[in-house]
Biotite code that builds the C-alpha atoms (Angstrom):
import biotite.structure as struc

atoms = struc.array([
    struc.Atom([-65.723, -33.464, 143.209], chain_id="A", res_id=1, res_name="UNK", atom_name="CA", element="C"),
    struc.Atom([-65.849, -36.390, 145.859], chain_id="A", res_id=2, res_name="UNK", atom_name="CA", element="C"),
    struc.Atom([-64.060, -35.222, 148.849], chain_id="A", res_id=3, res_name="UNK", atom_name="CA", element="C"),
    struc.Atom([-60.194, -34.475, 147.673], chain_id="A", res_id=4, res_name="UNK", atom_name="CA", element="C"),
    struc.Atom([-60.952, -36.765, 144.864], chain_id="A", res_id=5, res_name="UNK", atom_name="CA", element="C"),
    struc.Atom([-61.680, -35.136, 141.381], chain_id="A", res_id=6, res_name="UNK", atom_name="CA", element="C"),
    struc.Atom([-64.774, -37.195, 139.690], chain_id="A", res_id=7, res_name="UNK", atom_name="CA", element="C"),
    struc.Atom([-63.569, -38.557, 136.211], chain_id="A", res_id=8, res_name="UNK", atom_name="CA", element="C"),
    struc.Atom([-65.680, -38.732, 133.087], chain_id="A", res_id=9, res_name="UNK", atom_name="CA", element="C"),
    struc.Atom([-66.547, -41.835, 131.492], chain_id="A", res_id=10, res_name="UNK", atom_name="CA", element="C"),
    struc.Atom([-63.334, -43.315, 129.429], chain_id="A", res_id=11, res_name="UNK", atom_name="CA", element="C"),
    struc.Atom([-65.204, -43.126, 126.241], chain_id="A", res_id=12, res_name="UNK", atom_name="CA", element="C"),
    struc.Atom([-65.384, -39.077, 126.814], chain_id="A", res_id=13, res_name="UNK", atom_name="CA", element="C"),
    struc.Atom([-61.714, -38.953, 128.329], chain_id="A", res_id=14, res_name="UNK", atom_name="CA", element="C"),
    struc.Atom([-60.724, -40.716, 125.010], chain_id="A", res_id=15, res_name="UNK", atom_name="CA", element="C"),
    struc.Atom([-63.144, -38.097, 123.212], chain_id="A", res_id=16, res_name="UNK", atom_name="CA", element="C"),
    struc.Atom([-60.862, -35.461, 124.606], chain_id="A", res_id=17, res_name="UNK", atom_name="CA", element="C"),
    struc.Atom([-57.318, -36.769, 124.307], chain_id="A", res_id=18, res_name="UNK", atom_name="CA", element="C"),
    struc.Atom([-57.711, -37.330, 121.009], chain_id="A", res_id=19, res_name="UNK", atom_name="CA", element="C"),
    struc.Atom([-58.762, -34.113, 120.126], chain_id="A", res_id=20, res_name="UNK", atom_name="CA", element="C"),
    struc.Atom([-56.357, -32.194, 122.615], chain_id="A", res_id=21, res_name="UNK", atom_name="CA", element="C"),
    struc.Atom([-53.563, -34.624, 120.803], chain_id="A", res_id=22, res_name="UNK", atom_name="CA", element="C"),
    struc.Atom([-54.702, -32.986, 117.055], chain_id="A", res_id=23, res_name="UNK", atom_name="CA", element="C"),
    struc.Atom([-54.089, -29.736, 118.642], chain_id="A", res_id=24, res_name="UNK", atom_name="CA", element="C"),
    struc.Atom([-50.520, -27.922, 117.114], chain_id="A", res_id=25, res_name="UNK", atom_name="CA", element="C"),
    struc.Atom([-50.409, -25.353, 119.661], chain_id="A", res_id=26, res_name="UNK", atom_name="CA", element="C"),
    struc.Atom([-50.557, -27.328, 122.502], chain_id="A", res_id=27, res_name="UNK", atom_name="CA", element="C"),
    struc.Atom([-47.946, -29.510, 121.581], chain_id="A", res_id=28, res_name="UNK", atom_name="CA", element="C"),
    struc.Atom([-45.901, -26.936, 120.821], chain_id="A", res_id=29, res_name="UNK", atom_name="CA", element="C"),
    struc.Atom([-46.305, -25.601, 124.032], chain_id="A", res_id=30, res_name="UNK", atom_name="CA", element="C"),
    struc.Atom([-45.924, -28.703, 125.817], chain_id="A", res_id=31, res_name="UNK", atom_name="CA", element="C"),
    struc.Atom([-49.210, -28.462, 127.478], chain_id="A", res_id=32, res_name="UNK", atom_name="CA", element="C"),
    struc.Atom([-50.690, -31.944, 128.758], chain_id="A", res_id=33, res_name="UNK", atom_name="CA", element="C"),
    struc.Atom([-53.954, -32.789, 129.989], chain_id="A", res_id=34, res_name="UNK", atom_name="CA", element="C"),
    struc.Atom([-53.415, -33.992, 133.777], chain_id="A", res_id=35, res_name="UNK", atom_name="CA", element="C"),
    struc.Atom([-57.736, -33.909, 134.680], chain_id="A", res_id=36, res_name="UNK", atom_name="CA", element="C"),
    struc.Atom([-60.954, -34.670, 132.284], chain_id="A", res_id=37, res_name="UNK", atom_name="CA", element="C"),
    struc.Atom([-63.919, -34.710, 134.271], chain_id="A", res_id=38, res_name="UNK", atom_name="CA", element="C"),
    struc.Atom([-67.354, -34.536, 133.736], chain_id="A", res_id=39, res_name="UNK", atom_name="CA", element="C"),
    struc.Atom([-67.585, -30.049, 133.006], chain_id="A", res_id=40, res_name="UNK", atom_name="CA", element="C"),
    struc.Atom([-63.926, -30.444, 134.260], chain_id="A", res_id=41, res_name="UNK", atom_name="CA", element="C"),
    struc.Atom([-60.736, -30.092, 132.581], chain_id="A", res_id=42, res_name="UNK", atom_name="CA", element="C"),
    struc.Atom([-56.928, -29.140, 134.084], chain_id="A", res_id=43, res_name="UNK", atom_name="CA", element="C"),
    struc.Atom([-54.328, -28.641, 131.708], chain_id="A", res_id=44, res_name="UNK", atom_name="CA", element="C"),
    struc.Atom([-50.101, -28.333, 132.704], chain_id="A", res_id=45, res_name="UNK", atom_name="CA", element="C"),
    struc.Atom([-48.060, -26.621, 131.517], chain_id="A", res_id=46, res_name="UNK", atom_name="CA", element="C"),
    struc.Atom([-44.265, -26.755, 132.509], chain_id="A", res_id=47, res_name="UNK", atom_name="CA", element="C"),
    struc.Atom([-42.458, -24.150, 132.217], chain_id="A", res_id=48, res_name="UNK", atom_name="CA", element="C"),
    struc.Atom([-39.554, -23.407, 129.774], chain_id="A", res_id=49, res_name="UNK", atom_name="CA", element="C"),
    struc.Atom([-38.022, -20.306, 128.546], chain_id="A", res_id=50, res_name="UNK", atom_name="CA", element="C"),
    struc.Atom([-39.935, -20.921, 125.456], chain_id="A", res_id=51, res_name="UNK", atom_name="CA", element="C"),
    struc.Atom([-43.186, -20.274, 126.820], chain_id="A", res_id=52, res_name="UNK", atom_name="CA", element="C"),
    struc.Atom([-42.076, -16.831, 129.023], chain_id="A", res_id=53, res_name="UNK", atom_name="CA", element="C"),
    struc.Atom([-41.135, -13.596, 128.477], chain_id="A", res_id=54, res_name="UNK", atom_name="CA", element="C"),
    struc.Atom([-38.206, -11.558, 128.643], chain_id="A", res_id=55, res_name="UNK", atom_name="CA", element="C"),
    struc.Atom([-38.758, -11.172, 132.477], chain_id="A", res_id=56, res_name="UNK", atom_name="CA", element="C"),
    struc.Atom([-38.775, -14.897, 132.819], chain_id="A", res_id=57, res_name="UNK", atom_name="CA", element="C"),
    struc.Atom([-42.918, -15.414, 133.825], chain_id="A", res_id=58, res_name="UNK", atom_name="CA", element="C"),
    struc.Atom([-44.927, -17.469, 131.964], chain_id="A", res_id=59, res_name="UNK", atom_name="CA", element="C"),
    struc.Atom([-46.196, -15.181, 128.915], chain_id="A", res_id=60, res_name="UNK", atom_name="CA", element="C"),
    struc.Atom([-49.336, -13.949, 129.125], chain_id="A", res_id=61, res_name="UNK", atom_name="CA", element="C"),
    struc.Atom([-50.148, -15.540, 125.693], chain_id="A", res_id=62, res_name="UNK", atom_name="CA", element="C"),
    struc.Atom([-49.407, -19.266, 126.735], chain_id="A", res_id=63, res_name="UNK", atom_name="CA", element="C"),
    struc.Atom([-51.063, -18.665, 130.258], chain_id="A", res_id=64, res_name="UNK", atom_name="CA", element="C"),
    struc.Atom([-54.244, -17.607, 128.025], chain_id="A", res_id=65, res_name="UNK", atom_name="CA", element="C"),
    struc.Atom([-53.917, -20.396, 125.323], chain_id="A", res_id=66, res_name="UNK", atom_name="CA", element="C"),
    struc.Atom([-53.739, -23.090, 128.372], chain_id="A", res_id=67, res_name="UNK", atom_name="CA", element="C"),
    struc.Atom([-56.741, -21.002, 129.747], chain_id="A", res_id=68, res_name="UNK", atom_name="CA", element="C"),
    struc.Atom([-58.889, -21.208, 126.495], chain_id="A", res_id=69, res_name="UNK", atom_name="CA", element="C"),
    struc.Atom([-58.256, -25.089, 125.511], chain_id="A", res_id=70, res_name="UNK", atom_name="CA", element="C"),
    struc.Atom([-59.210, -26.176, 129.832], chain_id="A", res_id=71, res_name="UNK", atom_name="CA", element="C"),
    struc.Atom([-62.641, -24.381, 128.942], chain_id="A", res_id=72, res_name="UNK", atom_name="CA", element="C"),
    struc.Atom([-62.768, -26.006, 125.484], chain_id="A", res_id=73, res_name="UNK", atom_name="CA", element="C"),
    struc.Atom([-62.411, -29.496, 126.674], chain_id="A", res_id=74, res_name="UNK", atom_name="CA", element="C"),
    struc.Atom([-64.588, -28.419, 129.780], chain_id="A", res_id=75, res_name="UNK", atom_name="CA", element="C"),
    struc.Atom([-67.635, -27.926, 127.699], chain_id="A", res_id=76, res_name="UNK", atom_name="CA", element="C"),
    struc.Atom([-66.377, -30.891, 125.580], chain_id="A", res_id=77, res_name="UNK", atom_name="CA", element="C"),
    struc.Atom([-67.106, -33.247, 128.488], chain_id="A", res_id=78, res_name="UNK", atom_name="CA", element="C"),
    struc.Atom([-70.777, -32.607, 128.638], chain_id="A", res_id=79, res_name="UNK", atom_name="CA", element="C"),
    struc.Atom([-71.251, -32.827, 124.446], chain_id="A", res_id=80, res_name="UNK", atom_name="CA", element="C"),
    struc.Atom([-72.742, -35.627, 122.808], chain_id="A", res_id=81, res_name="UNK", atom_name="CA", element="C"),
    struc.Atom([-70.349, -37.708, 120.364], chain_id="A", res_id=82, res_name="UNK", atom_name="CA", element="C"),
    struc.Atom([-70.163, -36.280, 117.098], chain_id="A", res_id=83, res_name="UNK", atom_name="CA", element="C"),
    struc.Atom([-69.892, -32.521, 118.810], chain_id="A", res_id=84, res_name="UNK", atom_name="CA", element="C"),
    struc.Atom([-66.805, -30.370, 118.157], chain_id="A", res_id=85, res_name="UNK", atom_name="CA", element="C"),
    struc.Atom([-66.213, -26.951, 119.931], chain_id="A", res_id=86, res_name="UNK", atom_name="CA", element="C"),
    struc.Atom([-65.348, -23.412, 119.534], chain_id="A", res_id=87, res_name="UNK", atom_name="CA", element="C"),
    struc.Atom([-64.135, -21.103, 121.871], chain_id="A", res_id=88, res_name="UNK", atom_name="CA", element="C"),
    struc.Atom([-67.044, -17.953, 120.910], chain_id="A", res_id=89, res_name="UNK", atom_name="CA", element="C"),
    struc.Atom([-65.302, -15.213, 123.058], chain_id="A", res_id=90, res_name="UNK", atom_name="CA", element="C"),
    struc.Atom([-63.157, -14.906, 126.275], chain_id="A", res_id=91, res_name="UNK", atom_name="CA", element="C"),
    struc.Atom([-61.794, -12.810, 128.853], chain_id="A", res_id=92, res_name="UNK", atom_name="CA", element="C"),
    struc.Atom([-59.047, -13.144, 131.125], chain_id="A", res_id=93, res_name="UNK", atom_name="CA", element="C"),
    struc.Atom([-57.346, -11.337, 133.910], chain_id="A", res_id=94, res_name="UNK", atom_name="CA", element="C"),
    struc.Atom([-54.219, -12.016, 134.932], chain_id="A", res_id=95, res_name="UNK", atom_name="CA", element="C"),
    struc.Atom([-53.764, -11.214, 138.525], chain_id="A", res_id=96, res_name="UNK", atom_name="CA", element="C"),
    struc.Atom([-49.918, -11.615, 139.038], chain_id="A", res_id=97, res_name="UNK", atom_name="CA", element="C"),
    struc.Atom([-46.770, -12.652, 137.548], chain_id="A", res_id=98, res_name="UNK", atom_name="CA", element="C"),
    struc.Atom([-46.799, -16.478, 136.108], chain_id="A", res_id=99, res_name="UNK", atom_name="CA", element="C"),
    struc.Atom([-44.357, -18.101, 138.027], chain_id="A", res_id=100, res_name="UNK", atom_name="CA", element="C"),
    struc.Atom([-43.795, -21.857, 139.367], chain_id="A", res_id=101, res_name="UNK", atom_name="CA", element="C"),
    struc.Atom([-42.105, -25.208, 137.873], chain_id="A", res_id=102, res_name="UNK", atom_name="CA", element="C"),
    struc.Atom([-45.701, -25.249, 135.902], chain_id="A", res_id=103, res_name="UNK", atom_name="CA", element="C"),
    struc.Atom([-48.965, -23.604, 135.293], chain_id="A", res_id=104, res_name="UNK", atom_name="CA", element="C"),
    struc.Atom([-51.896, -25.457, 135.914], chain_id="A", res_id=105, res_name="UNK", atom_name="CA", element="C"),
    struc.Atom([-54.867, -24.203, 133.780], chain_id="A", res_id=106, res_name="UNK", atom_name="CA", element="C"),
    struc.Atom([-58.364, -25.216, 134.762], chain_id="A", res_id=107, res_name="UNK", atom_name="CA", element="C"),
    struc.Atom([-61.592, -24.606, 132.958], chain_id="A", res_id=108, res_name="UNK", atom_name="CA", element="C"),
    struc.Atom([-65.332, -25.259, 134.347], chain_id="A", res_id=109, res_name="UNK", atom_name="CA", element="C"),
    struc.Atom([-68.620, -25.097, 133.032], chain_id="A", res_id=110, res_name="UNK", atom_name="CA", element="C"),
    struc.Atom([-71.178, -22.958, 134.536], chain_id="A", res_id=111, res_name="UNK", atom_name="CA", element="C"),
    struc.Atom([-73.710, -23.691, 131.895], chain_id="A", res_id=112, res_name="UNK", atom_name="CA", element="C"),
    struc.Atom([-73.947, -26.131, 129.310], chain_id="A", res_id=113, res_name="UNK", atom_name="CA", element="C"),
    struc.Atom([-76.435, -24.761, 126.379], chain_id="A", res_id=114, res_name="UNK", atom_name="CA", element="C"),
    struc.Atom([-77.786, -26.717, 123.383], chain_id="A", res_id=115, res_name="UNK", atom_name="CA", element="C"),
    struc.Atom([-76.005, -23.996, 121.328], chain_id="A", res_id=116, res_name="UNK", atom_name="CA", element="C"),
    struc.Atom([-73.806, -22.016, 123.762], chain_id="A", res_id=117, res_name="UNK", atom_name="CA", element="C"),
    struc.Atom([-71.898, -22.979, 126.943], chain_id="A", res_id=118, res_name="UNK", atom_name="CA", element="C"),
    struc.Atom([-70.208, -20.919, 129.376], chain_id="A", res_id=119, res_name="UNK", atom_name="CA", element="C"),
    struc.Atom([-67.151, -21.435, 131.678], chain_id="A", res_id=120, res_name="UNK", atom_name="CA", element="C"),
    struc.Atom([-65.130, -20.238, 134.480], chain_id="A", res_id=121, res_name="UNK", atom_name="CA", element="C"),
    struc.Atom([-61.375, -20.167, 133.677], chain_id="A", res_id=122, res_name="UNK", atom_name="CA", element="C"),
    struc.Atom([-58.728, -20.308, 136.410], chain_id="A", res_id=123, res_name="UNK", atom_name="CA", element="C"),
    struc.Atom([-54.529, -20.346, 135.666], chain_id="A", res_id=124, res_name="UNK", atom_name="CA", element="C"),
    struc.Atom([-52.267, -20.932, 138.640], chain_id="A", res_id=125, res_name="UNK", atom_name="CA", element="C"),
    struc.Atom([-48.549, -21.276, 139.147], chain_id="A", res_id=126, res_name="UNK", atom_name="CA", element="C"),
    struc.Atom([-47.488, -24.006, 140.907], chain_id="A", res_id=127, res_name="UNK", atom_name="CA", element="C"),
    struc.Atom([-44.267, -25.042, 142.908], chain_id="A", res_id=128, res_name="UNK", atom_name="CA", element="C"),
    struc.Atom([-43.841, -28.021, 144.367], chain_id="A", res_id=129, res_name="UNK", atom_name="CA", element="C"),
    struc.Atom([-47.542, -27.908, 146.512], chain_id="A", res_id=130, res_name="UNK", atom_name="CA", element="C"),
    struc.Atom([-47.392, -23.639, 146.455], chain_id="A", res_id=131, res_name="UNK", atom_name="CA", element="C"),
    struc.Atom([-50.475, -23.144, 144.006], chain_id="A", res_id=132, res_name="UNK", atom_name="CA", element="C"),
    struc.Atom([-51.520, -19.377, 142.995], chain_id="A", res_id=133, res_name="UNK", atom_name="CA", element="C"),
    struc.Atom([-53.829, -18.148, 141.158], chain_id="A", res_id=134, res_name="UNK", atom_name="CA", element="C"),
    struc.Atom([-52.432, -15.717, 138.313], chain_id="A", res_id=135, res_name="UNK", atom_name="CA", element="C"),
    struc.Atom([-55.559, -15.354, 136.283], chain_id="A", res_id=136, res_name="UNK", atom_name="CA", element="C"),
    struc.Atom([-59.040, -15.974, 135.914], chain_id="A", res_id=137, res_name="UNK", atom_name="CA", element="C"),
    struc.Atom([-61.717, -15.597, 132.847], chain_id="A", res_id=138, res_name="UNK", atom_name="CA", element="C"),
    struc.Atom([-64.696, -16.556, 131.608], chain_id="A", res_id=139, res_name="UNK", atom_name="CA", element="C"),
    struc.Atom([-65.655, -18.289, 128.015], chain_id="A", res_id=140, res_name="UNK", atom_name="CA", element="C"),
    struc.Atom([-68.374, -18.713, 125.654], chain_id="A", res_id=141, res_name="UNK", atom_name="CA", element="C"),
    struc.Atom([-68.393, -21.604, 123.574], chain_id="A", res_id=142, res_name="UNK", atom_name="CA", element="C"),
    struc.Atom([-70.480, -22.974, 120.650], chain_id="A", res_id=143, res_name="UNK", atom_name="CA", element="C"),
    struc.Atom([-70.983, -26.646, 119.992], chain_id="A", res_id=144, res_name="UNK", atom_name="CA", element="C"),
    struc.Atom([-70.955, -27.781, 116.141], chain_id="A", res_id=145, res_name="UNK", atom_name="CA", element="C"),
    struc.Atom([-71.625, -31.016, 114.637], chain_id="A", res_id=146, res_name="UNK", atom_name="CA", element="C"),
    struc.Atom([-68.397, -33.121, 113.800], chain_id="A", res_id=147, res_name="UNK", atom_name="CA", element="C"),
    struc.Atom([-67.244, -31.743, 110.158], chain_id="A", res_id=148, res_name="UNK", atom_name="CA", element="C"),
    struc.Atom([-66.064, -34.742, 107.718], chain_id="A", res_id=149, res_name="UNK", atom_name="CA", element="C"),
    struc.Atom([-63.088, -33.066, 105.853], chain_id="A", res_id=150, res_name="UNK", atom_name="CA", element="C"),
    struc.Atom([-60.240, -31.156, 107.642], chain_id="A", res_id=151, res_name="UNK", atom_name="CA", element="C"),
])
């Protein structure tokens, strides 16, 4: 990060990204959207909508967790060569407090970047208007694979 201004990876990787976030059913269904890809850097939105909370009107804890996983997937994304794909190994989240705000804003970080394995930092807050808390953190491993040819 340059000052307030969050560094951007290269278009070619951004494009990487969207297209694979785009191939994703859950997170259309959800009506996540990618608002950040930077290099090790991805924030995802999601706005909120009673289908994505639970009966006591937060966010549920499984859509504050899927939005969790997919920021760390891209994250580690970023820093793959083309031809990689991705897969979240194990995780573990904490959620802190209630997921409230007009959104969630999920962001996932690398803390290392393996040949085989990479690790990130997950972080979820609720957002309204420019409130921002934080209503759960993790951690991820991830394994790169090569690209497969057939779906």
């Amino acid at each position: 990060m340059t000052g307030d201004r969050l560094e951007q990876a290269a278009p070619e990787v951004r494009d990487r990204v969207r297209a694979s976030f785009d191939r994703q059913g859950l997170m259309s269904h959800l009506g996540a959207r990618l608002t950040h890809i930077g290099p090790g850097r991805v924030h995802i939105a999601l706005p909120s909508r009673p289908e994505v909370t639970q009966q006591h009107g937060y966010f549920h804890a499984g859509a504050t967790s899927s939005v969790a996983d997919s920021a760390g997937g891209y994250a580690a994304l970023t820093l793959f060569p083309e031809g990689s794909e991705v897969l979240t190994v194990e995780y573990k989240i904490n959620l802190l407090a209630p997921a409230v705000g007009d959104h969630l804003e999920a962001v996932g970080e690398v803390m290392r970047s393996g040949r085989t394995l990479t690790v990130c930092t997950l972080e979820v807050f609720g957002v309204s208007g420019e409130q921002r808390s934080l209503v759960a953190a993790g951690q991820q491993t991830l394994i790169r694979l090569d690209a497969r040819t057939e779906r």
